[in-house]
C-alpha positions as CSV (number, residue, x, y, z in Angstrom):
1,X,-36.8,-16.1,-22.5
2,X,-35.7,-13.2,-24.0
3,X,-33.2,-10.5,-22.0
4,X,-32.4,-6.8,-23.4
5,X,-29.2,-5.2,-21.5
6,X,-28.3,-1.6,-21.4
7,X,-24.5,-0.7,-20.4
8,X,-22.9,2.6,-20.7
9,X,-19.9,1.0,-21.9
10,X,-19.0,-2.2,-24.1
11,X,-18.9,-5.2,-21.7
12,X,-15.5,-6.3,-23.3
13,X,-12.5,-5.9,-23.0
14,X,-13.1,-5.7,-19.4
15,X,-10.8,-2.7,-18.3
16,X,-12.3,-1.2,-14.9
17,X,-14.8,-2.4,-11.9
18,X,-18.0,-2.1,-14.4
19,X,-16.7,-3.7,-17.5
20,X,-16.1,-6.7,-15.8
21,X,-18.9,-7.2,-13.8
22,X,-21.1,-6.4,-16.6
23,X,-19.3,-9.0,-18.6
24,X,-19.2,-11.9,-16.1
25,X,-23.2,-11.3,-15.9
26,X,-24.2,-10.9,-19.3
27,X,-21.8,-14.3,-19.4
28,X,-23.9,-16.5,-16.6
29,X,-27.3,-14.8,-17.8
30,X,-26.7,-15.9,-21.4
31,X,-27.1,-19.2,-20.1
32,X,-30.7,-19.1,-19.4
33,X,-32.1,-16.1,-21.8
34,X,-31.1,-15.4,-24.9
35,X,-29.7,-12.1,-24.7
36,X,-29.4,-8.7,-26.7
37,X,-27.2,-5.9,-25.8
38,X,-27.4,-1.9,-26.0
39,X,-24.5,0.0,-25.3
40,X,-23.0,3.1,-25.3
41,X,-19.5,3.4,-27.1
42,X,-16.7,5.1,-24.5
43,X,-13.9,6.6,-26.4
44,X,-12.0,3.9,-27.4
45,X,-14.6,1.4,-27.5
46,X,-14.7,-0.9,-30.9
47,X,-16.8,-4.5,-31.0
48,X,-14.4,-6.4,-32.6
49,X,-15.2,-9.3,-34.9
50,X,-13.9,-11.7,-32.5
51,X,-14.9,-10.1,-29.4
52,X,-16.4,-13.2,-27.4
53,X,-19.6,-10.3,-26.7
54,X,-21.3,-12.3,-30.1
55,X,-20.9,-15.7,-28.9
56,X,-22.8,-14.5,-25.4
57,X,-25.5,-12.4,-27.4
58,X,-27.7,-12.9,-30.2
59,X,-27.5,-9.0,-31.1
60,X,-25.7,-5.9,-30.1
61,X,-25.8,-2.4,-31.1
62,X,-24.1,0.7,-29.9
63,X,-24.3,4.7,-29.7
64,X,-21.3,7.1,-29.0
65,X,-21.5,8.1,-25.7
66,X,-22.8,11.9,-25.7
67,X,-20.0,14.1,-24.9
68,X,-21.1,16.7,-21.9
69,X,-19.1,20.2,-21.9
70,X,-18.5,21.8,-18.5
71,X,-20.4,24.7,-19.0
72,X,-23.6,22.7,-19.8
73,X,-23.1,20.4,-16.3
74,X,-22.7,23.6,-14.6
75,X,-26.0,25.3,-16.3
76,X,-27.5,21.6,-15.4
77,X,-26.1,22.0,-12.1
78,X,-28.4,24.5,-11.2
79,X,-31.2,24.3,-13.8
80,X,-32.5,20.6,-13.3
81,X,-33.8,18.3,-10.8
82,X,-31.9,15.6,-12.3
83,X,-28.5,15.0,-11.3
84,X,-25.7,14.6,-13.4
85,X,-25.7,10.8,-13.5
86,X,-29.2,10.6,-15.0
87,X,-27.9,13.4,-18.0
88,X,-24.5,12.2,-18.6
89,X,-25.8,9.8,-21.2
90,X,-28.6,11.1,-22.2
91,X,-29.0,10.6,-26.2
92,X,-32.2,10.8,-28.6
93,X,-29.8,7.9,-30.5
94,X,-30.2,5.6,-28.1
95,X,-34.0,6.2,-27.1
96,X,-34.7,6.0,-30.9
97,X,-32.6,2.9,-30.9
98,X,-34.4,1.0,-28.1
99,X,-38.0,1.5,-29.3
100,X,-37.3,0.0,-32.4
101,X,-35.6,-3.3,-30.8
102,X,-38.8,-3.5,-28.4
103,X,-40.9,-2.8,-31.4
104,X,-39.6,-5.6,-32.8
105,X,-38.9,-8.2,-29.9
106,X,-41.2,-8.4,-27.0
107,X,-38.8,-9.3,-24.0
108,X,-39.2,-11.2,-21.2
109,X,-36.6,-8.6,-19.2
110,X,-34.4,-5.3,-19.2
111,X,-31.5,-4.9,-17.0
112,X,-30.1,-1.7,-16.6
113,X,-26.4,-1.8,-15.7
114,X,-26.0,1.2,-13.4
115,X,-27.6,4.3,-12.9
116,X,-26.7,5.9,-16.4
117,X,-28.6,4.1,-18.4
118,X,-32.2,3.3,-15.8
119,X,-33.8,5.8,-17.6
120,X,-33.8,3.8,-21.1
121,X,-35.0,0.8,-19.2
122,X,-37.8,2.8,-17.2
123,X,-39.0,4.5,-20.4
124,X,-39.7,0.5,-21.7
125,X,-40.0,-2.3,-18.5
126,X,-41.7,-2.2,-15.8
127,X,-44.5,-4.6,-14.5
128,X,-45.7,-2.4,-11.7
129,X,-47.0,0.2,-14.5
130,X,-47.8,-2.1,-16.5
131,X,-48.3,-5.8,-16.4
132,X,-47.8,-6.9,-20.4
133,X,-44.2,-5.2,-19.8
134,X,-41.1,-6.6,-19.7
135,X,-39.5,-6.8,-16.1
136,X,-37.0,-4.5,-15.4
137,X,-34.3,-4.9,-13.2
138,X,-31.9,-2.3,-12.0
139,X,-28.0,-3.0,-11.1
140,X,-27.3,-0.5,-9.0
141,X,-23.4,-0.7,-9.4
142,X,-22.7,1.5,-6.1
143,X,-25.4,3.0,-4.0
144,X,-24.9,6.4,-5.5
145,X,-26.2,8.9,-3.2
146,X,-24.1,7.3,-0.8
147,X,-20.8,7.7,-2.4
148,X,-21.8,11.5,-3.1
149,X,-22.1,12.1,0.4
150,X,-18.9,10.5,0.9
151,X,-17.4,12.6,-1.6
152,X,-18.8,16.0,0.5
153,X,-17.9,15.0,3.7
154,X,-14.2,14.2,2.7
155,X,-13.8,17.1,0.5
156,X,-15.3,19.6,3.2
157,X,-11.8,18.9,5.2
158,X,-10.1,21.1,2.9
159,X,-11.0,24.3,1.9
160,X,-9.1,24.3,-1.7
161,X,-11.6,21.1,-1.9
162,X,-14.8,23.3,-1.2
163,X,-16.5,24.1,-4.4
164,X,-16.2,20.9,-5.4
165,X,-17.7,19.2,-1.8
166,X,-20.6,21.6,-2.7
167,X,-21.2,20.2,-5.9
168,X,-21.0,16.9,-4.3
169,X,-24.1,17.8,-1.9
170,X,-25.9,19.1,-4.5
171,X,-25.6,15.8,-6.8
172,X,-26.0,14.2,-3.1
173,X,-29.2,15.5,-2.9
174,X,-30.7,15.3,-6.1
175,X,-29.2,11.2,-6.5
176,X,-31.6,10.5,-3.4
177,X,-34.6,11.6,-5.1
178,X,-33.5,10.0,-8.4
179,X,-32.1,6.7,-7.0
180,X,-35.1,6.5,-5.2
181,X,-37.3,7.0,-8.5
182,X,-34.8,3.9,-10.0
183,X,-36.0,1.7,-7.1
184,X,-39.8,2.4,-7.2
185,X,-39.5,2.3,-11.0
186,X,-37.7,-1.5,-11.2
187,X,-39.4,-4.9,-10.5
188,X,-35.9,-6.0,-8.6
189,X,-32.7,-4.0,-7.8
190,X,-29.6,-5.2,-7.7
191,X,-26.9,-4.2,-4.6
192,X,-23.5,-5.5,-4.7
193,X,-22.9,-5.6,-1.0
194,X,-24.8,-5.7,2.1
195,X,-23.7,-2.4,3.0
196,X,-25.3,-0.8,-0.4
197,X,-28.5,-3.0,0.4
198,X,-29.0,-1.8,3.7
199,X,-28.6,1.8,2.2
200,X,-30.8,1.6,-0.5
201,X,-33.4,0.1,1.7
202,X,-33.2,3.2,4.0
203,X,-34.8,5.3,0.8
204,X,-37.8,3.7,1.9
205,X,-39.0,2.0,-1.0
206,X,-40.8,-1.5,-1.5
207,X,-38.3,-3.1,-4.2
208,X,-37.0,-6.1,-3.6
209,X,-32.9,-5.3,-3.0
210,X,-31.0,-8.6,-3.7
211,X,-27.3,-8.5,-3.3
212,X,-24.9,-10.6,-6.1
213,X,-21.3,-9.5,-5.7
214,X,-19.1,-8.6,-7.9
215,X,-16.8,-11.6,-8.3
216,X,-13.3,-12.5,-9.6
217,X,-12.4,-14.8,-12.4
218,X,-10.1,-17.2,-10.2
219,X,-8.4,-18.6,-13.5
220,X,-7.3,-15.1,-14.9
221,X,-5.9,-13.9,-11.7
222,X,-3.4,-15.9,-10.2
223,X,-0.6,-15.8,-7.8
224,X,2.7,-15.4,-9.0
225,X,6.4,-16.4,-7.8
226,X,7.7,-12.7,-6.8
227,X,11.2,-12.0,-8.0
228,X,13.5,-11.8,-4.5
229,X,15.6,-8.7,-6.1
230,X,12.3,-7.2,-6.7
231,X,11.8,-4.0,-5.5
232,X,10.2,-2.6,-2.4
233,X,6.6,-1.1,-4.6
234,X,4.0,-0.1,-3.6
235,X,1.4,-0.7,-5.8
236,X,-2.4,1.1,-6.5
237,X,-4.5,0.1,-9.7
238,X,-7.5,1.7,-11.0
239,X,-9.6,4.4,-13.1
240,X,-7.5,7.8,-12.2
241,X,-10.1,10.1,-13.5
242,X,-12.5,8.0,-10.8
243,X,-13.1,10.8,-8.1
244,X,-12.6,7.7,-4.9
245,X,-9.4,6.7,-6.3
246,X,-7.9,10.5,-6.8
247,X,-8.6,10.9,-3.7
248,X,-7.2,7.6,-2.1
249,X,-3.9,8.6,-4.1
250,X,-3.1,12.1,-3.0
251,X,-4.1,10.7,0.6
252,X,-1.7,7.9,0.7
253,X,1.3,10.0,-1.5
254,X,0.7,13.2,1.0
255,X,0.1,11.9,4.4
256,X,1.1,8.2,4.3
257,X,4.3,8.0,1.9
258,X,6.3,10.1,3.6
259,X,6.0,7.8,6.7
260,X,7.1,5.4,4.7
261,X,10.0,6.6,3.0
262,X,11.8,8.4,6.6
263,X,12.1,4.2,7.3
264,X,12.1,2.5,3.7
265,X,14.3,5.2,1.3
266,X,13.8,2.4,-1.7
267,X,10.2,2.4,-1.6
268,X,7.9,3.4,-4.7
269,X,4.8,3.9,-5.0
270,X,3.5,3.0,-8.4
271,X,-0.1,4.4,-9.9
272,X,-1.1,1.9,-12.5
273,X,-4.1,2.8,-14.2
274,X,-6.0,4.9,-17.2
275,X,-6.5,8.7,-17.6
276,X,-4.4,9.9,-14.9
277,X,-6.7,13.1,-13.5
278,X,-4.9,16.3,-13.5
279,X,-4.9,16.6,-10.0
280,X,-2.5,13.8,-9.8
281,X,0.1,16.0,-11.9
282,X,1.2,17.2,-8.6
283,X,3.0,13.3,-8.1
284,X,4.8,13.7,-11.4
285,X,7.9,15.2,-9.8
286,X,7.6,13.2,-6.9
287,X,11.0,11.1,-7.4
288,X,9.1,8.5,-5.3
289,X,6.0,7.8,-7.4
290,X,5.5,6.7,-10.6
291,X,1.8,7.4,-12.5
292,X,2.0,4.5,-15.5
293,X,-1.3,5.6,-17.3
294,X,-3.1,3.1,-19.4
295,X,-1.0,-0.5,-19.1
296,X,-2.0,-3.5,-21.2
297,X,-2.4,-5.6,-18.6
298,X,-2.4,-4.6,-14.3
299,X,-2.1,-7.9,-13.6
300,X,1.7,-8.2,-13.6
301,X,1.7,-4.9,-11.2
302,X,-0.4,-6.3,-8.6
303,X,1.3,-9.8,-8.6
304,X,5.0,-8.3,-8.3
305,X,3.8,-5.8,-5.6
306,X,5.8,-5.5,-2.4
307,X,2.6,-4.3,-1.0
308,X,-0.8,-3.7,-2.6
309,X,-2.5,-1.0,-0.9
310,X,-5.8,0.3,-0.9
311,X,-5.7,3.4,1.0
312,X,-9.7,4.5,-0.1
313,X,-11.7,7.3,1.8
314,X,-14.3,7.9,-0.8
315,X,-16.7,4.7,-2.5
316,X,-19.3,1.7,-1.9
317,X,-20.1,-1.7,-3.4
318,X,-17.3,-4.6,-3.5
319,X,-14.3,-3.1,-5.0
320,X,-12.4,-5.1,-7.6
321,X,-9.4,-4.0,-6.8
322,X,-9.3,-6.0,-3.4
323,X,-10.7,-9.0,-4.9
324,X,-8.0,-9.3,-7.5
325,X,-5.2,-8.6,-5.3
326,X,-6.8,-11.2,-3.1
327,X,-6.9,-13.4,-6.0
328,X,-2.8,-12.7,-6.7
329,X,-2.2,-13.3,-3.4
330,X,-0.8,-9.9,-2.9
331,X,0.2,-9.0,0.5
332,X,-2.7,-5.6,1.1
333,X,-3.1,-3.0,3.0
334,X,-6.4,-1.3,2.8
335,X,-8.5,0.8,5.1
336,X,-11.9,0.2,6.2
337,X,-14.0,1.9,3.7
338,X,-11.6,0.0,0.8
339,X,-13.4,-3.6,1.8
340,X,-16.1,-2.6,3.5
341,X,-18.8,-5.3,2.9
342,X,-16.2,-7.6,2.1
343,X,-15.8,-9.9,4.9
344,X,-12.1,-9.9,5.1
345,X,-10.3,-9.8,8.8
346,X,-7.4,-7.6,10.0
347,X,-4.3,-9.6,9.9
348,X,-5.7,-13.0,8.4
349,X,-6.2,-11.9,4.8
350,X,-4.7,-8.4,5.1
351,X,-3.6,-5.8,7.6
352,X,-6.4,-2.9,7.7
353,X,-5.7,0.7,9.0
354,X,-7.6,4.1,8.4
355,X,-4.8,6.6,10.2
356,X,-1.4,7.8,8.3
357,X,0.5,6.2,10.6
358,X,-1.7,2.7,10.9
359,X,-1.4,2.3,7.3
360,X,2.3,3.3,7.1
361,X,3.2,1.1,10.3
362,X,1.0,-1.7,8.6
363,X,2.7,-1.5,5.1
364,X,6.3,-1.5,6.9
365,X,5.6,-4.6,9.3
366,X,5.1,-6.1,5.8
367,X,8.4,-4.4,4.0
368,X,10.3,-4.8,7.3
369,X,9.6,-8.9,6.9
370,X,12.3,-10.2,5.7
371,X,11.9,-13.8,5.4
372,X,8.9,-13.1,3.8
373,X,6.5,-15.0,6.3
374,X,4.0,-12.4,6.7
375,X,3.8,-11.9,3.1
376,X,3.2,-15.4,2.5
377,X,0.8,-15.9,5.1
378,X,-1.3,-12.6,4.1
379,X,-1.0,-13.9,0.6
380,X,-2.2,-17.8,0.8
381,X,-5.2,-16.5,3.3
382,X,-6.8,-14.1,0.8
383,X,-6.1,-16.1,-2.2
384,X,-8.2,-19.4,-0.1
385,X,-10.7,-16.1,0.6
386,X,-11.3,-15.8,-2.6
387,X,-12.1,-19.0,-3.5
388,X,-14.1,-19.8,-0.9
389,X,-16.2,-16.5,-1.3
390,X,-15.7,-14.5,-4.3
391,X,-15.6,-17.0,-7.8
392,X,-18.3,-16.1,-9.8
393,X,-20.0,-19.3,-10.0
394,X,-20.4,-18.9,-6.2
395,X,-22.2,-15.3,-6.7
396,X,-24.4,-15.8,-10.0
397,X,-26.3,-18.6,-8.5
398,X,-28.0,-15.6,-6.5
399,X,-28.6,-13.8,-9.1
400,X,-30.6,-16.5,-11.1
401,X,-32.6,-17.6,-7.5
402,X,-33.5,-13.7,-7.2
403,X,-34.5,-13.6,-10.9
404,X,-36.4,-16.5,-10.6
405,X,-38.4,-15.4,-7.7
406,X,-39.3,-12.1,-9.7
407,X,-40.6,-13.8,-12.6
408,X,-43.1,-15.7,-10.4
409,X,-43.7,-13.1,-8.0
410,X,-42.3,-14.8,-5.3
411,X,-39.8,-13.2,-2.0
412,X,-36.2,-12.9,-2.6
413,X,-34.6,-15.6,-1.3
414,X,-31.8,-14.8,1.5
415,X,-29.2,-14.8,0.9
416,X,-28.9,-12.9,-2.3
C-alpha cells in the first residue's frame, strides 16, 4: 500500500521533539507501505544525498516554509477564525504540489504530522467524505488547545506577561474549534499520551483517538561513565524559541537557582539548545548560567549532567527530553507537568517537585550525595524504564494494530 506524509519540517537530521518522532515513524511505517514524503523546508533544512530519508521513501519533495511577518499574525489575530497554527504554513506551493502527486498516485493513506500541515491532508483524504479517498490520519503531536490554555493561565500570573496570555486565549479559543475540525475531518487521530487522548476526546468528536508514544532510540542514547572532577551542572536541553521551554527556564533561573546557589556556590545551570529567544537575554549576564545555542550534538550535555532538570509549567504529549535523559541515565529532576503521562514515580526513576523550594531541595539531595548512590540508583531505574517502556519497537507495534483496524473498519484496539 501506498502512504503520502506531510511534515512541516524534514524528518532528518532529527534535531527537536518532532523531527524525531516523525523520523522513527516514517522509519517503522516504511516497512509496511511504500512511502512518499512532502515537507516543508525550515531554515536550515537541506536533503542531503545521503540522508538515510531516500532509503525509507520512494519520493520526497519539499517547499520553503512560508515566512509570516508580525504584523500580518497580528492582522490575522483579529481578522480570521483560524488560528495561527492552521496559517503558519500556509503555501499555494505546497497545495499545487500535493494535487499533482495525488493526481498521479492514488494512495492508500495520508498522515498529517501535526496540526500545521492537516489542512493539506483534509483538502485530499478522508473516507468519511468520501469513500474512493485515501485514509487520512492525523498526528496530533500535542493536544494543542490544551497547551494554549496552559500558556494563558501561566502567563496571567504576571502582568508584564499579559498581552501575550491574551493572545494565548485567543489562539486557545480558536485551536478548539480548529482541532476539533482536524478530528471530525481524519479517519484516526493520533495522541501521544493518555493525557492528550483523554483531552481530545473531551472535544466531543467520534474519531477513533489511539495513543503511540513518542519513543527513544535506546542504541543512540546511552549512559555514560561521568567524570568525578566534573562539575556540579545543571543541565536543560531543548528548542529555546519553544514558548514551554522559555518559560521553564526563566522559572527555574529566577525562582529555583538562587535556592540553589545560597547552598551549592559551584553550581551552573547550562541552557543547551537552538535559537535562544530574546527573552532569555536576561541570563546572559547571569555569571551562573550559561545559554550554549545550537550544539552538534546534546547528548554529551545530558550524559555529564550533575542534574538534568526539567522544571516545565507550560506543554502536553511525552516530552523527549525526559525520555532521553532517562535513556542516559541522568539523575532528573522534573515537575509534574514535565512527565505527565509518562508513568515515572517520585524517587524510583527521578525526584518530582512543582514548588521553588521542592525542586531546589530535590536537585540538592542529589548534589549534596556524595558517594554518588542516589545518582546511581536514579540513574539505573530510568535507564531499565526506558527499556522496559519507551523503545520504539515497543510503541510502533500500536501504531500498525490501530492502522490496521482503520483500514478494515474495525475498533481500535486498547491499548494504543
Amino acid at each position: 500500500m501506498k502512504l503520502l506524509a506531510l511534515t512541516p519540517q524534514l524528518p532528518f537530521p532529527p534535531r527537536q521533539g518532532t523531527t524525531l518522532r516523525n523520523y522513527y515513524l516514517l522509519q517503522g511505517l516504511a516497512s509496511t507501505y511504500t512511502v512518499d514524503l512532502l515537507s516543508f523546508l525550515a531554515p536550515g533544512d537541506h536533503l542531503a544525498d545521503d540522508s538515510p530519508l531516500h532509503t525509507i521513501c520512494r519520493r520526497i519533495a519539499g517547499v520553503p516554509q512560508p515566512r509570516r511577518t508580525a504584523s500580518q499574525r497580528l492582522h490575522t489575530t483579529v481578522s480570521t477564525l483560524t488560528p495561527d497554527m492552521g496559517l503558519r504554513l500556509d503555501s499555494s506551493a505546497m497545495h499545487r504540489l500535493l494535487q499533482e502527486w495525488c493526481q498521479q498516485t492514488h494512495y492508500d493513506l495520508v498522515v498529517a504530522e501535526g496540526l500545521e500541515v492537516v489542512q493539506y491532508a483534509r483538502a485530499v483524504a478522508g473516507r468519511k467524505r468520501n469513500p474512493q479517498q485515501p485514509i487520512l490520519v492525523f498526528d496530533d503531536h500535542n493536544c494543542e488547545y490544551l497547551l494554549q490554555q496552559r500558556n494563558a493561565l501561566t502567563d496571567l500570573r504576571l502582568p508584564q506577561r499579559w498581552p501575550a496570555a491574551l493572545y494565548s486565549l485567543v489562539q486557545w479559543w480558536k485551536l478548539r474549534r480548529y482541532e476539533t475540525a482536524a478530528l471530525q475531518s481524519a479517519d484516526l487521530t493520533v495522541a501521544v499520551s493518555r493525557a492528550d487522548q483523554v483531552a481530545l476526546r473531551a472535544l466531543g468528536t467520534k474519531t477513533p483517538v489511539a495513543v503511540v508514544p513518542n519513543g527513544i532510540d535506546l542504541a543512540a542514547y546511552t549512559p555514560a561513565l561521568r567524570r568525578a572532577d566534573a562539575p556540579a551542572t545543571l543541565v536543560f536541553t531543548g528548542k529555546m524559541d519553544y514558548r514551554p521551554n522559555v518559560d521553564a527556564v526563566l522559572w527555574f533561573a529566577k525562582a529555583v537557582l538562587p535556592r540553589i546557589l545560597h547552598y551549592c556556590p559551584a553550581a551552573r545551570f547550562q541552557v543547551v539548545g537552538l535559537n535562544p529567544h530574546p527573552r532569555l537575554d536576561s541570563l546572559r549576564a547571569h555569571p551562573a548560567v550559561e545559554l550554549t545555542g545550537a550544539v552538534p550534538d546534546t547528548r554529551p550535555f545530558i550524559q555529564q549532567a550533575a542534574v538534568y532538570v526539567i522544571p516545565m509549567r507550560i506543554g502536553g504529549g511525552t516530552r523527549f527530553k525526559a525520555l532521553e535523559a532517562l535513556a542516559c541515565a541522568a539523575p532528573t529532576v522534573s515537575t509534574t507537568l514535565g512527565v505527565e503521562g509518562l508513568g515515572v514515580r517520585h524517587g524510583q526513576e527521578m525526584l518530582v517537585a512543582d514548588t521553588p523550594e521542592a525542586f531546589a531541595d530535590a536537585t540538592l539531595r542529589i548534589l549534596d550525595d556524595a558517594p554518588g548512590t542516589l545518582r546511581r540508583q536514579l540513574g539505573a531505574a530510568g535507564r531499565r524504564f526506558v527499556e522496559a517502556h519507551y523503545s520504539w519497537p515497543q510503541i510502533l507495534p500500536n501504531l500498525y494494530a490501530a492502522l490496521q483496524a482503520t483500514h478494515a473498519g474495525l475498533q481500535i484496539p486498547e491499548p494504543c
